[in-house]
C-alpha positions in Angstrom: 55.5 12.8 -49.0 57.4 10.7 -46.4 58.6 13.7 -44.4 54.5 15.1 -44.4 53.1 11.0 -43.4 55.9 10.6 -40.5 54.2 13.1 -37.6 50.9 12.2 -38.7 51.8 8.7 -37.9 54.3 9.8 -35.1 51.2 11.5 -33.9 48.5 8.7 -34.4 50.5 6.2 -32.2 50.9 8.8 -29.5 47.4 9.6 -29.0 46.4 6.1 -29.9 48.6 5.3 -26.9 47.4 8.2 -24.7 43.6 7.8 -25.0 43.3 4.3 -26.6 45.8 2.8 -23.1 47.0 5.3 -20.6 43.9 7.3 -20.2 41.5 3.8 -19.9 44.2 2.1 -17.6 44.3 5.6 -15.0 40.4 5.3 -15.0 40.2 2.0 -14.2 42.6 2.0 -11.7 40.8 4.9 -10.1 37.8 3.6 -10.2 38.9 0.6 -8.7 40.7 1.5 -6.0 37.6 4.7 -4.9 34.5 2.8 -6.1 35.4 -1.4 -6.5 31.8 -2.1 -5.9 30.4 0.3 -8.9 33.1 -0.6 -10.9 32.4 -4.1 -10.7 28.6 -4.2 -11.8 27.2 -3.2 -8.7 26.8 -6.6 -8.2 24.6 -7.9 -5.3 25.2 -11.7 -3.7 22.4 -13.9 -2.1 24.5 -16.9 -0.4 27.3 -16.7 -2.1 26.0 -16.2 -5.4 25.5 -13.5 -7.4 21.6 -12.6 -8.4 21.6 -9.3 -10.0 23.4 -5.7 -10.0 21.9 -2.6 -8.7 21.8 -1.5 -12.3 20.3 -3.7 -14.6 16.2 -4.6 -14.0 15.0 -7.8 -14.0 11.8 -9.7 -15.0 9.4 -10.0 -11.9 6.7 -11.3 -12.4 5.5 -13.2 -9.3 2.7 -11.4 -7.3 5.1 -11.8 -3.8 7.2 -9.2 -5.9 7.4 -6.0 -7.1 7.5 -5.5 -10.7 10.2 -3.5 -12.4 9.8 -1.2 -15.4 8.8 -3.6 -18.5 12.2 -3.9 -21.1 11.9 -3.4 -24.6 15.7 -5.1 -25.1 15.8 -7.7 -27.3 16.0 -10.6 -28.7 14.9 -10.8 -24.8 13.9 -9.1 -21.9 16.5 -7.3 -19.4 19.4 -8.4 -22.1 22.6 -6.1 -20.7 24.2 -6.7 -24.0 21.0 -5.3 -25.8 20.5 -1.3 -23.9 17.8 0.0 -26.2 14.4 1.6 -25.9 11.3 0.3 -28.2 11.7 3.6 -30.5 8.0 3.3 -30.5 6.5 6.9 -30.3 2.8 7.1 -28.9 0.7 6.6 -32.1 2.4 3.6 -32.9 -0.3 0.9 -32.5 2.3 -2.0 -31.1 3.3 0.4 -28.3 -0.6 0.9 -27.6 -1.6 -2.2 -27.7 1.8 -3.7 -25.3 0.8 -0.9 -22.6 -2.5 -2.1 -23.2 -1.7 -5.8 -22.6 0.8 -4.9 -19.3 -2.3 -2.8 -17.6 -4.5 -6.2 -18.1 -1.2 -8.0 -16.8 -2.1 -5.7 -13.8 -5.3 -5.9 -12.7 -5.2 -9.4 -13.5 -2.5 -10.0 -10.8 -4.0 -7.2 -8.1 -7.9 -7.4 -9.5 -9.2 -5.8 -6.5 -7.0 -2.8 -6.6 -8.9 0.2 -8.5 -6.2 2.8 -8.1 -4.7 4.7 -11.2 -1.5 2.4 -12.4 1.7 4.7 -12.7 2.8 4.9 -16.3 6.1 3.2 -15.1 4.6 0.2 -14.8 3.6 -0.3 -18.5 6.9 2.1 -20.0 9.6 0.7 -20.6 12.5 3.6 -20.2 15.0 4.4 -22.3 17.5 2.4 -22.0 15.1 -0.7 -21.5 17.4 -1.4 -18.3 15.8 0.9 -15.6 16.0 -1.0 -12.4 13.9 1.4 -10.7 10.8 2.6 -10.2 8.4 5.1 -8.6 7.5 5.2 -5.2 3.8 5.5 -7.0 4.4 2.6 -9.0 5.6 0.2 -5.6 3.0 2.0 -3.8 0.8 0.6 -6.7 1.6 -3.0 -5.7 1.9 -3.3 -1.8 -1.2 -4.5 -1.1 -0.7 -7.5 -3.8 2.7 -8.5 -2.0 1.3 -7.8 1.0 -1.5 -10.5 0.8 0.8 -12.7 -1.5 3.3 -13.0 1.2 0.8 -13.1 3.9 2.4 -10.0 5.5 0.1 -6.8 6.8 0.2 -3.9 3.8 1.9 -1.6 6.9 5.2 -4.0 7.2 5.6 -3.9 3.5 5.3 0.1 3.2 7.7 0.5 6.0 10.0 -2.2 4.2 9.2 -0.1 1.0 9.8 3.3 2.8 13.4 2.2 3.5 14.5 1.2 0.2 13.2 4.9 -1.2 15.9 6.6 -2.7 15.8 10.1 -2.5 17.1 12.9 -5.4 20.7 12.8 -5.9 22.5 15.8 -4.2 18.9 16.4 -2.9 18.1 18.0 -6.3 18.8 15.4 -9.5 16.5 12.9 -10.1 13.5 11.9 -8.7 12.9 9.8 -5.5 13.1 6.4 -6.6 12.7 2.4 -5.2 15.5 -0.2 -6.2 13.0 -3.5 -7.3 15.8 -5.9 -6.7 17.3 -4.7 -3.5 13.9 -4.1 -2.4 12.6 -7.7 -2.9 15.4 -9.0 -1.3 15.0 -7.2 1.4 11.2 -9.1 1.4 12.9 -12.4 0.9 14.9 -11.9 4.3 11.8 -10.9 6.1 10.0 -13.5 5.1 11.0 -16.3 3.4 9.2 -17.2 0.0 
């Protein structure tokens, strides 16, 4: 039985060494010396201190900014450690009445627009994370920011128009508007 357990073991400790070490310790070396600043979280400073990544949403809820995708994370909102969706499917009355409750969030922040709110803005996504959202959905809320920050509706779509990502490889994805990055950008242009 000895002479059968010893490769098995033999070969355990190999491939625990091999994927379990060597292969992690190659990809992070890799990936630190091609992409350090994805590696690293994608972090973004603001004076020398770090206020969000480029991947992970956070709550806006101030009219001067644009709102990001509602999280469904818990035990709060926007919890990195958390990645989940609600798992609510579309008869699920809490689901209703939450996107029900965001769209009242909405026009009680921007009463005077009377466009058609982009799902985005009352979803969360998947992953509960997204830090992105539609060019409909920012497009949604420029005139708010606009007026909050005492700037003309034009400045802010050109500002907006900027921070549009296109499709990955011109073909994956759709085009797409960074919350964060954007409303720093606003924060530089005219301070809050």
């Amino acid at each position: 039985m000895l002479k059968e357990l010893k490769p098995a073991l033999l070969m355990l400790l190999v491939l625990t060494l091999l994927t379990g070490v060597a292969y992690p310790l190659l990809v992070t070396v890799v990936a630190q010396a091609v992409f350090p600043h994805q590696a690293n979280g994608s972090l973004i400073e603001r004076d020398g201190k770090v206020v969000g990544s480029e991947l992970v949403g956070q709550p806006f809820s101030d009219p001067k900014y644009f709102w990001t995708r509602p999280s469904a994370t818990g035990p709060m909102p926007y919890n990195a450690g958390a990645s989940s969706g609600s798992n609510q499917g579309p008869l699920n009355p809490a689901l209703a009445d939450a996107v029900k409750a965001r769209i009242e969030a909405l026009k009680a922040a921007d009463s005077g627009n009377t466009a058609r709110i982009p799902v985005d803005l009352v979803t969360a996504s998947g992953s509960g994370l997204d830090p992105h959202i539609s060019p409909a959905a920012a497009e949604y809320q420029t005139d708010r920011v606009a007026r909050a920050r005492g700037l003309s509706a034009d400045t802010v779509r050109t500002l907006l128009a900027k921070h549009t990502e296109s499709r990955q490889l011109g073909v994956l994805g759709e085009p797409r508007v960074n919350a964060l990055t954007l409303n720093l950008a606003l924060d530089r242009l005219a301070k809050p």
